[in-house]
N, C-alpha and C positions, 0 to 999 in steps of 0.2 A: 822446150827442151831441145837440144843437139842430140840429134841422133848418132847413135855408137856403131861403131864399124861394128862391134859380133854382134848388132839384136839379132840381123841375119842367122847368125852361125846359133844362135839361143835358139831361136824359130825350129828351125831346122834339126838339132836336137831332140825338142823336146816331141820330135814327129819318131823319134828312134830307139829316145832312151825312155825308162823308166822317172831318170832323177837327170836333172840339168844341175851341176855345180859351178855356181861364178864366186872365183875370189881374184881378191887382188887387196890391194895398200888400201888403208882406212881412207876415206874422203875421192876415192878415185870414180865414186857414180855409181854404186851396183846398186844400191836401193833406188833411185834415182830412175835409172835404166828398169826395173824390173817391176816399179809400179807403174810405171807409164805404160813401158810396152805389154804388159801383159794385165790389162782391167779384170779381165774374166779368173785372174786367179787370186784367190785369200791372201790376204797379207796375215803376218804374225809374225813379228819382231822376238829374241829372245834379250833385247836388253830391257824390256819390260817384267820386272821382276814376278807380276804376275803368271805370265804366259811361261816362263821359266820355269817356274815352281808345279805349276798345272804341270807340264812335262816332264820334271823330274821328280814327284810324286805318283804318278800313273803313265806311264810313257803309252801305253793302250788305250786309255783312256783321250788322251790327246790325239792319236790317231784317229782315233774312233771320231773325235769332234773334229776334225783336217783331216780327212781320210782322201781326197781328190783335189788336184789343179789348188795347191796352196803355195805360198811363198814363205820358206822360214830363213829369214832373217838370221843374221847374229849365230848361225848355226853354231858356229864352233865353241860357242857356251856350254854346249850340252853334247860333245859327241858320242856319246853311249846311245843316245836317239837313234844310230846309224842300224846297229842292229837290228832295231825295232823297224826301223824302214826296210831295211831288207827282207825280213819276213814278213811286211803287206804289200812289196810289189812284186814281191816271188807269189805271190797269193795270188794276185789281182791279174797282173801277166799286163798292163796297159801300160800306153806310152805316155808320157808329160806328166804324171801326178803329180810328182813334183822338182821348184825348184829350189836347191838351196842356195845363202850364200854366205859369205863370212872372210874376214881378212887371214890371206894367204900367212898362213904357218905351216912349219912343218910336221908335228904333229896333227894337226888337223889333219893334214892331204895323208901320211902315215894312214889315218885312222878309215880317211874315206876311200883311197887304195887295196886297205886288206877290208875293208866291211861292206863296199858296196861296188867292188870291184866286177866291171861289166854289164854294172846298171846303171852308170852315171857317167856323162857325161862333162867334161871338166874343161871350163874354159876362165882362160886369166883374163880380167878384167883391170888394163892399165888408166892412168889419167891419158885426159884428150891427148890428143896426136896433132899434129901441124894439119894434115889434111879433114882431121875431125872440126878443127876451129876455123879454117879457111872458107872463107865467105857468110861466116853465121855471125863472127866476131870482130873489131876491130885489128889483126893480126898486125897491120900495117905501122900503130903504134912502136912495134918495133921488136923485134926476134927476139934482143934480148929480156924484153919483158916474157915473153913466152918460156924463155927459156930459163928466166929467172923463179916462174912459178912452178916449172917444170909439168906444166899442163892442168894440174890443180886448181879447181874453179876459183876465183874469187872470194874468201870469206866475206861476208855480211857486218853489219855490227855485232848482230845479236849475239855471234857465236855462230851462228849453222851458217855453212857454204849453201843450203836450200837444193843442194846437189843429191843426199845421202850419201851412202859409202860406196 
């Protein structure tokens, strides 16, 4: 994996806040970024329609089963979640529970501004950077390929860039 200029500034957050928020453009690394760097936390994706459903049929109930050091995914599927986050880490009073993450809208950030305002830490998560790809990557191929992809990993055949979002 290439490491991301913010893991740092993640790290560091989640020594501060309650809730670390990464968004940005769809395919620009944040699941990618957030299951590497961080093993010791639960993954739970909400485009898995089950994990979805769990949470918006019992939103306490889901906490109750992720209640510390988890990663939710796809957050901005479910942002009524937000509330319910705020009343368990106004509970709990600790740092890093968790992180979220989900592509940059405006309603989203809307929702996580007025709902979890001063518990969360919010950081944009853009595609590679010319210094992010410098010496991990063939860059020398030539700028404008870099800048033709606009930093955006490589798609695969399969369909998945093998990056996450």
């Amino acid at each position: 994996m290439i490491s991301r200029s913010v893991e740092g500034k993640v790290k560091y957050y989640l020594k501060k806040y309650p809730i670390v928020t990464i968004t940005g453009p769809r395919q620009s690394g944040k699941t990618t970024l957030l299951r590497h760097s961080f093993p010791s936390y639960r993954y739970i994706s909400f485009e898995d329609p089950d994990n979805l459903l769990l949470a918006k049929e019992d939103p306490r109930l889901f906490l109750k089963q992720y209640d510390n050091r988890v990663i939710i995914d796809e957050a901005q599927r479910f942002p009524e979640l937000f509330s319910y986050l705020q009343t368990r880490v106004d509970n709990e009073g600790k740092e890093g529970m968790y992180i979220l993450s989900g592509s940059h809208n405006f309603l989203l950030m809307e929702r996580i501004s007025q709902t979890l305002a001063g518990r969360t830490a919010i950081i944009k998560l853009l595609p590679f950077s010319y210094l992010e790809l410098k010496g991990k990557v063939n860059v020398n191929t030539g700028i404008d390929e870099l800048i033709h992809t606009g930093g955006y990993p490589r798609r695969n055949r399969g369909g998945s860039s093998g990056s996450g979002r």
